[in-house]
C-alpha positions in Angstrom: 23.3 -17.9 12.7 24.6 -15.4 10.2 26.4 -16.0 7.1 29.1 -15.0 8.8 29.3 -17.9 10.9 29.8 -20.1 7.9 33.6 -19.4 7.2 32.4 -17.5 3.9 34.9 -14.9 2.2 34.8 -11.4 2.7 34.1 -10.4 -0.7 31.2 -13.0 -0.6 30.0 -11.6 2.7 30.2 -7.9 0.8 27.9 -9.4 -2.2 25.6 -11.0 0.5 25.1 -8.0 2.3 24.4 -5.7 -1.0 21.7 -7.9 -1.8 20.2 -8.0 1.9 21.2 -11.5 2.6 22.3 -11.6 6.1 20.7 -15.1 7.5 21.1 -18.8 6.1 18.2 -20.9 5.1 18.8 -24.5 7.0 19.4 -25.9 3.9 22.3 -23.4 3.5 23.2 -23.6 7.2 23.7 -27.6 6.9 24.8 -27.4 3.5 27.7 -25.3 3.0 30.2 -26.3 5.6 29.8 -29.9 4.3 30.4 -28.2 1.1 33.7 -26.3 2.1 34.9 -29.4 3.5 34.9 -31.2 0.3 32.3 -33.7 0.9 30.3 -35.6 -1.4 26.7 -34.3 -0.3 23.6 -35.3 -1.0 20.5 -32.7 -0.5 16.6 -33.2 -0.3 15.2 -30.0 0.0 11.7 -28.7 -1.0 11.3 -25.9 -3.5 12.1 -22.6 -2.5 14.6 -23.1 0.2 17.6 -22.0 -1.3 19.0 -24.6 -2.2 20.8 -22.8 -5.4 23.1 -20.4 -2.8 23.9 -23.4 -0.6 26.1 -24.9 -3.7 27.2 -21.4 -5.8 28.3 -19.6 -2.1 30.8 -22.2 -1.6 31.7 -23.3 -5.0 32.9 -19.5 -5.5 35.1 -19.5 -2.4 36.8 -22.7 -3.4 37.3 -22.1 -7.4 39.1 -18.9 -5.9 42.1 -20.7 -5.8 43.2 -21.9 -9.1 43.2 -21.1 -12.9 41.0 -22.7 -15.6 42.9 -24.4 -18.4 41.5 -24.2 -22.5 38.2 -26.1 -22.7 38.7 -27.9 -19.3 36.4 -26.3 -16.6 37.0 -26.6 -13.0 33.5 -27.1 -12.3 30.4 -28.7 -14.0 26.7 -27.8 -12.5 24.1 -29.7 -14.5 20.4 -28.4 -15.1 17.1 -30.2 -16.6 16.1 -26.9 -18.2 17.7 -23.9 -19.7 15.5 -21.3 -17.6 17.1 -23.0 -14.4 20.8 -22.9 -16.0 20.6 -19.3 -16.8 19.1 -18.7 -13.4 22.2 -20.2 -11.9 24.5 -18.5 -14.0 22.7 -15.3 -12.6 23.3 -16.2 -9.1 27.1 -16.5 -9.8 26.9 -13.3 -11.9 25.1 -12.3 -8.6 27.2 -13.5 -5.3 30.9 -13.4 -7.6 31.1 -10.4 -8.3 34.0 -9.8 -6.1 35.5 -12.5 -7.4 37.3 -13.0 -10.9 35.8 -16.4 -11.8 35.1 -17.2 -15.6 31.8 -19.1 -16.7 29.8 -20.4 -19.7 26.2 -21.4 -19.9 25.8 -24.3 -22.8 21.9 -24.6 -23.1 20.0 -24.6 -26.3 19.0 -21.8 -28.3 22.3 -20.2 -28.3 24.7 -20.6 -31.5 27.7 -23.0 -30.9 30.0 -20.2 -32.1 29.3 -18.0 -29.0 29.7 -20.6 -26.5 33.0 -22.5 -27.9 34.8 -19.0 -27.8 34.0 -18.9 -23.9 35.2 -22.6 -23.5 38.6 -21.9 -25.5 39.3 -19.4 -22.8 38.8 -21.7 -20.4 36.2 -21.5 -17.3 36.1 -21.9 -14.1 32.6 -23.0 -14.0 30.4 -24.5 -16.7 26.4 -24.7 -16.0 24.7 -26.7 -18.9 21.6 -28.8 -19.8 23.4 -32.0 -19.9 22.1 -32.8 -23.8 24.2 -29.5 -25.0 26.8 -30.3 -23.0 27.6 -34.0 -24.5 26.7 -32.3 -28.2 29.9 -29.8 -27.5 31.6 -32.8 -25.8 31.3 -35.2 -28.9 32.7 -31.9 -31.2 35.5 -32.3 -29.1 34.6 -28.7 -27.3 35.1 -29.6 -24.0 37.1 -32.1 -21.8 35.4 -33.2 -18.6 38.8 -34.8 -16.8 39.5 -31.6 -15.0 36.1 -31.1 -13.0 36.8 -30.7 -9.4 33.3 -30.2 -8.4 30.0 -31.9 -10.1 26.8 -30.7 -9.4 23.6 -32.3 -9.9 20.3 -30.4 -9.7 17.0 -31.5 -9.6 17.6 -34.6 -10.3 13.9 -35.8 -9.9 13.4 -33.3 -13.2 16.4 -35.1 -15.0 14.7 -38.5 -14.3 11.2 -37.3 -15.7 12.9 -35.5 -18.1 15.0 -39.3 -19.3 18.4 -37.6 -18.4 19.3 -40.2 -16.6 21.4 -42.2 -19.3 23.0 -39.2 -19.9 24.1 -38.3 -16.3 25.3 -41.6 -16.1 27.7 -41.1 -19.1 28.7 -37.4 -17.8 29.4 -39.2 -14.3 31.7 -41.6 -16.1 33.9 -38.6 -18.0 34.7 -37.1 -14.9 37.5 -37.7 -12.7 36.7 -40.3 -9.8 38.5 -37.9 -6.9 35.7 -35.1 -8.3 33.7 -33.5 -5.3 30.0 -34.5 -6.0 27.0 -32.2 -5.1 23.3 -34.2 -5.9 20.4 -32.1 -5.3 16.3 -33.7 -5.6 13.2 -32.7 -4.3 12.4 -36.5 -4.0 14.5 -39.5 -3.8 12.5 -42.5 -6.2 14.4 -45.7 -6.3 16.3 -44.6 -9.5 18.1 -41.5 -8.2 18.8 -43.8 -5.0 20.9 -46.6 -7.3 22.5 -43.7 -8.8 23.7 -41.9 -5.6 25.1 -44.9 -4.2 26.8 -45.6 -7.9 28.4 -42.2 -8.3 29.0 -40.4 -4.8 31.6 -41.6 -2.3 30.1 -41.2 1.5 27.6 -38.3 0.9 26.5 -36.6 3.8 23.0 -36.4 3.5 21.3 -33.0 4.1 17.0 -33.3 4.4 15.3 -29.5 5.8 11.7 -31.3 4.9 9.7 -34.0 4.8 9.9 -35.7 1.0 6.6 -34.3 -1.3 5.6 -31.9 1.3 4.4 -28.0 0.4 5.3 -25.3 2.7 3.1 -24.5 5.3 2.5 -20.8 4.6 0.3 -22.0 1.4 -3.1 -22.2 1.3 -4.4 -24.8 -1.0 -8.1 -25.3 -2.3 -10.0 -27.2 -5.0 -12.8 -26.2 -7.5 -15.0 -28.7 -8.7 -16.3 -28.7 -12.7 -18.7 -30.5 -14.3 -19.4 -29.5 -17.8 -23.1 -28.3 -18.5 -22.2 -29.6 -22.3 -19.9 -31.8 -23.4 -18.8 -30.2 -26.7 -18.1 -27.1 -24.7 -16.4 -28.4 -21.8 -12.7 -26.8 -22.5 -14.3 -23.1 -23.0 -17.0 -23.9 -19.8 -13.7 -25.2 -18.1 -11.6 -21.8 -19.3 -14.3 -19.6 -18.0 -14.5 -20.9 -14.3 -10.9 -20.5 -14.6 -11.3 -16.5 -15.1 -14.1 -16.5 -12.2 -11.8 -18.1 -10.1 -9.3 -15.6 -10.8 -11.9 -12.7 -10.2 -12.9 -13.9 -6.3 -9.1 -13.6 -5.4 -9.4 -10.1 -6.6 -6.5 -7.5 -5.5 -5.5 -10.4 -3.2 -4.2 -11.9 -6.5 -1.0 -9.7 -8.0 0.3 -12.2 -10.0 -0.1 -15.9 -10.7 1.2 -18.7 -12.4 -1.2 -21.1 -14.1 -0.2 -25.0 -15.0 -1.6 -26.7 -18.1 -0.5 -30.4 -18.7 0.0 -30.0 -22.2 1.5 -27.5 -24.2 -1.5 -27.1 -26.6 -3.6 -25.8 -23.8 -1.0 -23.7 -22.5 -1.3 -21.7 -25.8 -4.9 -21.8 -25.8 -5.3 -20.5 -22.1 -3.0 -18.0 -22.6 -5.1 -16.6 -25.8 -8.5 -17.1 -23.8 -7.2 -14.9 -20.9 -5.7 -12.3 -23.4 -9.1 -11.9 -25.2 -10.9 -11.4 -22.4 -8.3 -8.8 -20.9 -5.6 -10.5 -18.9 -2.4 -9.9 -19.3 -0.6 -12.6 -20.0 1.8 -15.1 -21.6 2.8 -18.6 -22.4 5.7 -20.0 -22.0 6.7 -23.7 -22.4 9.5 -25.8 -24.0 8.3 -25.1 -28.1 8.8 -21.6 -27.6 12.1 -19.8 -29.2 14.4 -19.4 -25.9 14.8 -15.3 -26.5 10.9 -15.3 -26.1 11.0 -18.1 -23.3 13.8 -15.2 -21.4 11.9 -12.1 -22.4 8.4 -13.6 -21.2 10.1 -14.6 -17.6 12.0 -11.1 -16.8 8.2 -9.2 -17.9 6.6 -12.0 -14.9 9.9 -10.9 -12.8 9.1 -7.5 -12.9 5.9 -7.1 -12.6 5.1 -6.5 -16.6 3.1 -9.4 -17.1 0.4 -10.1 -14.6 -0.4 -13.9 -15.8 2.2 -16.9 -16.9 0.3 -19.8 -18.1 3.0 -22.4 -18.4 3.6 -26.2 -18.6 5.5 -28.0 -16.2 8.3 -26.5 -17.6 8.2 -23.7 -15.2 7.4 -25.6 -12.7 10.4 -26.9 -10.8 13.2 -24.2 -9.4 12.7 -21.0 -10.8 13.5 -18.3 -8.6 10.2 -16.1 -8.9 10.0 -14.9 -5.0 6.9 -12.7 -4.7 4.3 -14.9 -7.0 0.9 -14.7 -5.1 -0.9 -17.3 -7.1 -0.4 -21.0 -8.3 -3.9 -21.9 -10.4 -3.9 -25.4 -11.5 -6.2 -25.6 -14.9 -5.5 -29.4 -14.9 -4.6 -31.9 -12.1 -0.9 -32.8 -12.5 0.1 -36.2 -13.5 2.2 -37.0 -10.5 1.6 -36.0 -7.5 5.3 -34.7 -6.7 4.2 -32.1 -9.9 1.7 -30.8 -7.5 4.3 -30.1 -4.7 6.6 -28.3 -7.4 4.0 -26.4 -8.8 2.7 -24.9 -5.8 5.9 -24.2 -4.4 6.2 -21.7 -6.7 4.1 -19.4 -4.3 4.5 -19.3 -0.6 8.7 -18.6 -1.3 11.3 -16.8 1.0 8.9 -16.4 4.1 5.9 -15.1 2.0 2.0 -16.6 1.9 0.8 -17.9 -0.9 -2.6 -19.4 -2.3 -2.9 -22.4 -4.2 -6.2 -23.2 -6.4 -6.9 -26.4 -8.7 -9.9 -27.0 -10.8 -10.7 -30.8 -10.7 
């Protein structure tokens, strides 16, 4: 099956093919029709399937038709993080661009001022975290009674995150005939009450197995024991670097997962003394730095991201050849996220933890 097969426009054919895109994932393959149809849909995907293009290709064919009104978008996509809003406003920036849809990103980190001249001019489609988005909603910003479609993303993050009270609220200022769109990794029993609260008859798209990592990663352990106690963190950071030095070339760029921001900062200095290159990023750091840190790992700049769990979930970084995890996630469904950051779009990865 080709993209063409999936009753897209020409002009979103065109943008497909300029970026090499020729062949549906199956998320996209059993997505999108469902989409164009105007059901409610309900997707379980693991990380790095596409998921993103199986919502923006068809939202952009069907906002095609009609005109955004002053402060009243036509569509709503909601994020956990601003790194994954921006992304999908990239992909619309991206696969639109033979299209004459307006949009506004509403995430933190960028004045008021900027973003209530876009929503005065009315968009087509509005991505947002969804705290911003009430804080523009209670200044009377934005109206929410004109959203055709509503898209949820990562809704396992939003739960982890404690977004849930406010998805519930954004649910409830949208119009009931809106078209719904709920994306999750995993479906705990919370997400499940919401889904059958909010969507009307959702056709129910699964390409994996809940919790599971794709097949083309290879996953190890290192076991630590301290030598001395009062030097354990610095013992623990140097097995960390001799791990790093036994992948050698094998190992062109990795991400590397702290559980707590602290250490992500710490790490990140330990590695950069010794003569790594590379960066932190995490939620305490000034979003211009969080953007400029991301595009450096994108293009090949920075060798090493040490990161919370921030990163973990949904961004699009396709050619990472290593996840090293300095600390055992919390939850196990954090271990699935954070090695799916390697392994994407039909490449092998390798995944390392320290335990």
């Amino acid at each position: 099956m080709t993209f063409k097969d999936l009753s897209l426009s020409e002009e979103l054919l065109r943008a497909l093919g300029e970026r090499g895109y020729q062949n549906p994932t199956p998320i996209q393959k059993q997505a999108i029709p469902h989409v164009l149809m105007a059901r409610d849909l309900l997707g379980c995907a693991q990380t790095g399937t596409g998921k993103t293009a199986s919502f923006v290709l068809p939202m952009i064919d069907i906002l095609d038709q009609g005109r955004a009104r002053m402060r009243m978008p036509r569509s709503l996509i909601l994020e956990p993080t601003r790194e994954l809003a921006a992304q999908v406003a990239e992909n619309f920036d991206l696969y639109g661009k033979y299209h004459k849809l307006t949009k506004a990103l509403l995430i933190g980190g960028v004045t008021f001022g900027e973003q209530d001249k876009l929503l005065d001019r009315g968009v087509d489609v509005l991505i947002a975290t969804p705290g911003r988005l009430l804080d523009h909603f209670e200044r009377g910003n934005v109206l929410l009674n004109d959203v055709k479609i509503l898209v949820i993303d990562e809704a396992d993050r939003m739960l982890d995150m404690g977004f849930i009270p406010d998805i519930e609220r954004i649910f409830k200022l949208t119009p009931f005939t809106r078209q719904t769109l709920f994306f999750s990794a995993t479906m705990a029993p919370e997400i499940e009450r919401i889904t059958n609260t909010f969507l009307s008859a959702p056709v129910r798209v699964e390409t994996a197995r809940q919790a599971t990592a794709s097949e083309r990663i290879k996953q190890s352990v290192v076991m630590f024991t301290s030598k001395r106690k009062d030097r354990e963190a610095s013992e623990k950071r140097e097995l960390l670097r001799q791990v790093i030095d036994s992948e050698g070339k094998n190992c062109t760029n990795a991400i590397i997962f702290c559980n707590r921001k602290t250490d992500v900062d710490i790490c990140s200095k330990s590695l950069k003394k010794h003569g790594y290159h590379a960066a932190p990023i995490h939620g305490d750091l000034d979003q211009t730095k969080r953007t400029e840190t991301l595009e450096s790992f994108r293009e090949g700049g920075l060798q090493i991201l040490v990161a919370s769990d921030v990163a973990a979930r949904g961004l699009d970084i396709p050619s990472v050849s290593h996840v090293f995890n300095f600390d055992v996630p919390i939850q196990a469904e954090d271990y699935i996220h954070r090695i799916g950051r390697t392994g994407r779009a039909g490449r092998d990865g390798t995944a390392i933890m320290i335990c």
